[in-house]
Phi, psi and omega in degrees: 000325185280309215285323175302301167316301081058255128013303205266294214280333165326300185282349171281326160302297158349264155356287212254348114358264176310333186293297197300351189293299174294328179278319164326297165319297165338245172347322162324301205262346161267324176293300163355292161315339202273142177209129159256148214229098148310128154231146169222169219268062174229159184296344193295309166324326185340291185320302193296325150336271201325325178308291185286345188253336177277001173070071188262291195302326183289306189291341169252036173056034194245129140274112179247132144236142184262128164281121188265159159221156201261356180200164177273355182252325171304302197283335162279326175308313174293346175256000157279290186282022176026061194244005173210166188231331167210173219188134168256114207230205143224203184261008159282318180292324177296327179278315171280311126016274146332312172267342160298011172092003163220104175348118173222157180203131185286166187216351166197179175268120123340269158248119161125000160331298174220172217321308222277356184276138179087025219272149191228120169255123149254129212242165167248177196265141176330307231239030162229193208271343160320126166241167200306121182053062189241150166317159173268020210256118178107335156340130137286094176240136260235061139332134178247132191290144151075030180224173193286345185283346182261339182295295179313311181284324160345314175269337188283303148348292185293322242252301183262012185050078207214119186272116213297340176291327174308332154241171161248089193320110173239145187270121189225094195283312191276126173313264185004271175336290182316323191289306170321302168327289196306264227310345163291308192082015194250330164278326208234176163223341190222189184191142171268135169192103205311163175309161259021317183296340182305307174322287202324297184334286196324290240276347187241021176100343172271188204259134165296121167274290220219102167240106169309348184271353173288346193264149209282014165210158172270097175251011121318060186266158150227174171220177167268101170246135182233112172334121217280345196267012170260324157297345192260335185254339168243023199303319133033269183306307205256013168269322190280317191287355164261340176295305174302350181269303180337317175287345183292277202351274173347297189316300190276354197265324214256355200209061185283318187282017140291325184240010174320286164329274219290340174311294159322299190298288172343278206270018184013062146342073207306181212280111162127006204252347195312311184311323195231005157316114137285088185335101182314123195276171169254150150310142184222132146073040166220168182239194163301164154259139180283342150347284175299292193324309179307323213264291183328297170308315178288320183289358160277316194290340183289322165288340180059041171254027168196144189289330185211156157278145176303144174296164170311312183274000137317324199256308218246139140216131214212352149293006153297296187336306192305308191286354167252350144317280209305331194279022192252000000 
């Protein structure tokens, strides 16, 4: 009867061994799965919304939850206290991100493969003396300092041969505020400014100086960076979350008027624009040109918001890309 008894309390430890065994693992396999993705309430975001409203990530074994942020300085703080694991960004932030000690790597393109993808304006104010796509020269133009929007008129300056001494960069960090400004016309004479508000301006009288989709290469990129130790612990995950993004592309590159209403909403189309918004085609299955990426990197260190520029590899991982070439 003790050898049974014995015997009886043996398979019940057992037993119960294994439950906690199981649940554990379980668990275990969920977190594995889990990727929290920073967003913010711009067109560039679409896909990921899309990604989650047609159930893409799920359908690739993936728990994605998207985090909003209400700014680009919140949202790098949170990938500093690695309270998010990737984020749509560009490679300035991503490159300071990096030198502040937390390592990021692009892993695709967004936006911005070609010219016509991404549009960027520097529009001039209704009531000053500039005409339309006329020089930029002798301007007060209306910038956020250390950012791809100051990377941009820089370049846009080298591009058309427009002598960068010849205007006056002024730091206007909040869109909002920059916009307010270009339509007074009184502080300012121009303003830099991303899709939708570049429309938006024209729509309210002011003049196109500058359309970046006109120009024969694309410096107006963003990208998919994912915190380089969650790729090193998850590459897996971030194999599956690029395959689940590609299909949002598709979705939205080949059906745009389907998702027309929800674009608008995501990227908030101001109120009267509805009508003549044209839906942004997306990047698919690309990466940076190391061109480019080198030009970014130099132009921080000539600003000194960096000590040396980053290698291409430093930067870039682009074996995701490959593996979803070969698997198409």
């Amino acid at each position: 009867m003790n050898i049974s008894k014995k015997k009886k309390t043996a398979y019940v430890l057992m037993g119960l061994m294994f439950l906690m065994t199981t649940v554990i693992t379980g668990c275990g396999k969920d977190k594995d799965n889990k990727l929290k993705v920073g967003v913010l309430s711009t067109v560039d975001s679409v896909p990921l919304y899309i990604g989650s409203d047609d159930g893409l990530y799920e359908d690739c074994g993936l728990d994605v939850e998207l985090v909003e942020f209400s700014s680009a300085s919140d949202q790098s703080k949170a990938l500093e206290a690695g309270e998010i694991d990737v984020v749509m960004t560009d490679m300035i932030v991503q490159s300071l991100l990096t030198k502040g000690g937390c390592s990021m790597k692009t892993v695709m393109l967004a936006v911005g493969e070609k010219p016509a993808e991404g549009q960027f304006m520097v529009v001039a104010s209704p009531n000053s003396d500039y005409e339309d796509g006329g020089s930029i020269e002798g301007a007060k133009i209306a910038i956020s300092e250390g950012t791809m929007i100051e990377f941009l008129i820089d370049s846009y300056c080298e591009e058309l041969g427009v002598d960068e001494n010849k205007i006056e960069k002024v730091t206007v960090p909040s869109i909002s505020l920059r916009m307010e400004m270009l339509l007074e016309g009184n502080d300012i004479d121009m303003a830099l400014l991303p899709e939708p508000l570049g429309q938006y301006a024209i729509k309210q009288g002011c003049k196109c100086m500058i359309d970046d989709t006109t120009l024969d290469k694309n410096l107006s990129q963003t990208v998919i960076a994912f915190r380089e130790d969650y790729i090193k612990q998850h590459s897996e995950n971030v194999d599956k979350f690029v395959s689940a993004y590609s299909q949002a592309v598709n979705h939205l590159n080949e059906s745009p008027q389907k998702y027309r209403e929800r674009v608008l909403e995501i990227a908030n189309v101001p109120e009267g624009m509805e009508d003549e918004y044209v839906v942004t085609i997306f990047s698919k299955n690309a990466v940076p040109e190391k061109e480019l990426v080198s030009r970014i990197e130099n132009w921080m260190v000539d600003k000194k918001l960096l000590d040396s520029p980053y290698t291409y590899e430093e930067l870039v991982d682009d074996s995701f890309i490959k593996q979803e070439g070969k698997n198409e």
